[in-house]
N, C-alpha and C positions, 0 to 999 in steps of 0.2 A: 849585698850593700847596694845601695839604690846610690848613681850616680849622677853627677849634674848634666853631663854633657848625653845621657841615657836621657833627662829632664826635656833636655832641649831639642832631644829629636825628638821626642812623643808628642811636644806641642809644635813640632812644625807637622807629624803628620795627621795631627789632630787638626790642625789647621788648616790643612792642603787636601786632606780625603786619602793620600794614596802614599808612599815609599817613594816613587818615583818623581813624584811631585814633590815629595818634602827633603829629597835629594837636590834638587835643582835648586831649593831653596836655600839649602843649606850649604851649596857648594862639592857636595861628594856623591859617592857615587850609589848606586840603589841597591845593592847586594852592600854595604857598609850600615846603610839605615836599617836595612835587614837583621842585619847581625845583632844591632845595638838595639833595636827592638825584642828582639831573642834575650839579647842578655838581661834587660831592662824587667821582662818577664819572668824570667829565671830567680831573680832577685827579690820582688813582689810575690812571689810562689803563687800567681793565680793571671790568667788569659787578660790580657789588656785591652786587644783588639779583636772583632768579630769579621773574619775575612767571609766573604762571600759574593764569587765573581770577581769580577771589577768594583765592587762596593765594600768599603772599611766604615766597618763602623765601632767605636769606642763600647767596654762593658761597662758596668759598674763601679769596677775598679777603678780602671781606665780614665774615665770622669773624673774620679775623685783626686788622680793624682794631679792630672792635668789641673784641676781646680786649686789644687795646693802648688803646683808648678813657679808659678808665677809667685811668690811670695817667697819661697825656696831658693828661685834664685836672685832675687833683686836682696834676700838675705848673703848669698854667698859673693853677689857683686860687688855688697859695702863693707864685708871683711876683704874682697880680694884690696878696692882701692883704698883702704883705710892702711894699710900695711905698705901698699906701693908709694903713697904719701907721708910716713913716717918721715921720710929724707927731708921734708920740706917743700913739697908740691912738686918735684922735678919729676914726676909723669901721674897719671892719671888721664882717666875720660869723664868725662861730663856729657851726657845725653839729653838736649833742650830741647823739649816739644811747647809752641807757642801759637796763641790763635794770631791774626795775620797783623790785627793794627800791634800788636806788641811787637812783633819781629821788627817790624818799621821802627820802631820808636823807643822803645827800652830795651830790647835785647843788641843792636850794634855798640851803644857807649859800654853796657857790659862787658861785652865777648871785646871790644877793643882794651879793657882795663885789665880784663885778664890775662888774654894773652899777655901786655906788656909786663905785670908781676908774676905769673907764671909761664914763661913759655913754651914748657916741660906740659901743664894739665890739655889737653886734647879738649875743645868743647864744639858740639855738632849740635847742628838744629834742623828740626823738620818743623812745619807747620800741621796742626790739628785745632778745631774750635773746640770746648770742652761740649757732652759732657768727652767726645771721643779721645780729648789730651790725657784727661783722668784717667779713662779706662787702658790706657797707653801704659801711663805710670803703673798703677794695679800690677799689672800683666807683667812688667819687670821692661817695657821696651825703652824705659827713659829714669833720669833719675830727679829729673826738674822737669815740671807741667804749672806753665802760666795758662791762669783762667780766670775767667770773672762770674758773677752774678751779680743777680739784681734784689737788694735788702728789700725792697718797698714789696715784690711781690706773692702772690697767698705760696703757703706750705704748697700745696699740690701742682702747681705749676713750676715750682723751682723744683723739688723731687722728678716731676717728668721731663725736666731736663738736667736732671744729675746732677744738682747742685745742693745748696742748704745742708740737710744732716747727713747727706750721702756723702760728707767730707771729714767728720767727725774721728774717722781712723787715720786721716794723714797729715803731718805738721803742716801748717799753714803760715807763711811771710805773708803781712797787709804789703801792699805794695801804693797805690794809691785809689782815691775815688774819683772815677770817672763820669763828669757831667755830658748827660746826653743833650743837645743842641737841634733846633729846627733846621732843617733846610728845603728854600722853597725856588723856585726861577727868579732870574733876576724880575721880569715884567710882572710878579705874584703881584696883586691888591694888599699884600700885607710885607712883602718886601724892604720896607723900610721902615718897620714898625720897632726892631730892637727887640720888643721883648713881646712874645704870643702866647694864651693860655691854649693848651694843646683842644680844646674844646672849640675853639674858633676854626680849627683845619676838620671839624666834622663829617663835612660834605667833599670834601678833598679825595681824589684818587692816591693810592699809597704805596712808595715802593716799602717792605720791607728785606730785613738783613738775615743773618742765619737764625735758624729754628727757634734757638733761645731768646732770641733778639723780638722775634715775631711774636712768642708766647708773650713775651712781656709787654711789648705794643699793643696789644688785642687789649691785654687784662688793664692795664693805664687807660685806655682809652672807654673800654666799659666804667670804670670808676667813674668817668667823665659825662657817663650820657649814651654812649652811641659804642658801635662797632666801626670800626674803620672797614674800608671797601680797597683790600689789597689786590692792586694790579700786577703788582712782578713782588717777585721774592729773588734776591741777587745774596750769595756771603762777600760776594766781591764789593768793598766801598767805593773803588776808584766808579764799577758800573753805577751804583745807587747814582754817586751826584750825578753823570753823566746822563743816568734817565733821567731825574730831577729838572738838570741845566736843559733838556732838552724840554723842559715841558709837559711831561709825563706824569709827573705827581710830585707829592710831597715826603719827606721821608723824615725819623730823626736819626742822629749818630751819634755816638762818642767823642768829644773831644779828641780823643786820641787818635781815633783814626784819621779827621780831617789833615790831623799836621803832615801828616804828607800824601795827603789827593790835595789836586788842583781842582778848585772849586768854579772853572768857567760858565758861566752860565747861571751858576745857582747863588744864593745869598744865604746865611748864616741867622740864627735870632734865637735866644734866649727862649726855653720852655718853663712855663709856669702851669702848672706848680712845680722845682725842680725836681727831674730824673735822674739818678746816679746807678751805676754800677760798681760793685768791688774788686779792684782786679788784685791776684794775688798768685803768687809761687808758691806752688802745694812742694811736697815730697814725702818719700817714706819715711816713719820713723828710724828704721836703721841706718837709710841711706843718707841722714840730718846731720849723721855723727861723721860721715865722710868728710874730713879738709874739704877736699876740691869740690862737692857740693856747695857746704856751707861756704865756702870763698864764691861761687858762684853767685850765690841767694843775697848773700851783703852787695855785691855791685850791681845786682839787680835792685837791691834796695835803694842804694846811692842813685840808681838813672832815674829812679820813681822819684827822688826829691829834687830835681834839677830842670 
């Protein structure tokens, strides 16, 4: 009988290359990995890992389970917390991975509302931009993954950065849409115009924001005419305006992220034709039916309308 915690050592040493290393990971000790490796083998009736030297490397097998690993146990996570929340949410975890303007902005009034009606559910959060949030959820390391996309742009540039139909297996909360916003130096020739067709910052030097952010920039801006001529690529917003304020170029952003960078230096202005983004709380289908999930995903929904 193949078991979970057998599950979870195989993708820490699938992960790590070695026993020793997916020891430290794991907390225990390397003659324990050993064992649970042996037994994990035993179980499977066929070789999991290819030892040679210093070098592990996964069979066939080995692959496949690790491939199914990850779905096996974000299965066995939503029966463990669905049963420990029968009581009425007095324990449970909640695992929140978020890209960085949401952590700012809709995940504190949540993770504040929860706690105060559960104070029993455990909720944690790391930051990741999608697609890396997703493939986080996938893999079983979280049970909630806020992420966004951009509806306006082609099939092939939302799929190479793991959005669009690449979501199609996981429930999806709309959360809200996100308008993207010009920002140029305060001294900009266009600085006080309110509202700019993104076609008139043509000639403009340009910070852009993380991978997805860039793919969508380039592909809006070809619609328009030209290619933008990117000087810095920054995921951090607070640095964008800061190059901006400084003089450096032009950038656009999210709404959401403005509301908490301090915009010194830079000015604000309407993009036409409007930009939007979708942001939304994905999860697994199993882990939908978890209480303290779904209690999560609704105050998430509550911040988005506020």
């Amino acid at each position: 009988m193949i078991e979970a915690r057998h599950l979870r050592v195989l993708r820490a040493v699938a992960a790590t290359g070695s026993f020793s290393a997916a020891a430290r990971e794991l907390g225990c000790t390397q003659p324990a990995v050993s064992q649970q490796m042996k037994a994990l083998e035993g179980a499977a009736g066929t070789p999991l890992l290819i030892r040679s030297g210093r070098e592990m490397r996964l069979t066939e097998a080995g692959r496949a389970l690790v491939r199914h690993a990850g779905g096996i146990l974000a299965g066995l996570t939503a029966a463990e917390e669905e049963v420990a929340a029968i009581a009425g949410l007095r324990s449970g975890r909640v695992r929140l991975v978020s890209f960085p303007s949401g952590s700012s902005t809709l995940v504190p009034m949540a993770l504040a509302e929860m706690r105060a009606a559960h104070p029993g559910t455990r909720v944690s959060l790391v930051e990741a931009e999608p697609p890396g949030s997703v493939e986080m959820l996938r893999s079983g390391d979280c049970e909630i993954a806020l992420a966004f996309r951009y509806p306006q742009v082609s099939a092939e540039v939302e799929a190479a950065s793991g959005g669009g139909g690449e979501w199609d297996d996981l429930v999806l909360r709309p959360l809200l849409s996100d308008r993207l916003v010009g920002v140029v130096p305060e001294g900009h020739k266009l600085a006080g115009a309110g509202a700019v067709g993104i076609a008139e910052l043509a000639g403009e030097p340009w910070i852009a924001g993380c991978p997805r952010c860039r793919g969508h920039l380039v592909e809006v801006c070809e619609s328009e005419g030209f290619t933008p001529r990117i000087d810095f690529a920054t995921d951090d917003y607070p640095t964008v305006v800061g190059l901006v304020g400084a003089g450096l170029g032009v950038a656009v952003l999210p709404e959401l992220a403005l509301e908490s960078v301090r915009t010194k230096g830079a000015t604000t202005l309407e993009v036409e034709p409007a930009v939007r983004r979708e942001v939304v709380a994905l999860t697994l289908p199993d882990l939908a039916r978890v209480p303290a999930v779904a209690a999560t995903l609704d105050r998430l929904e509550r911040a988005a309308r506020r």
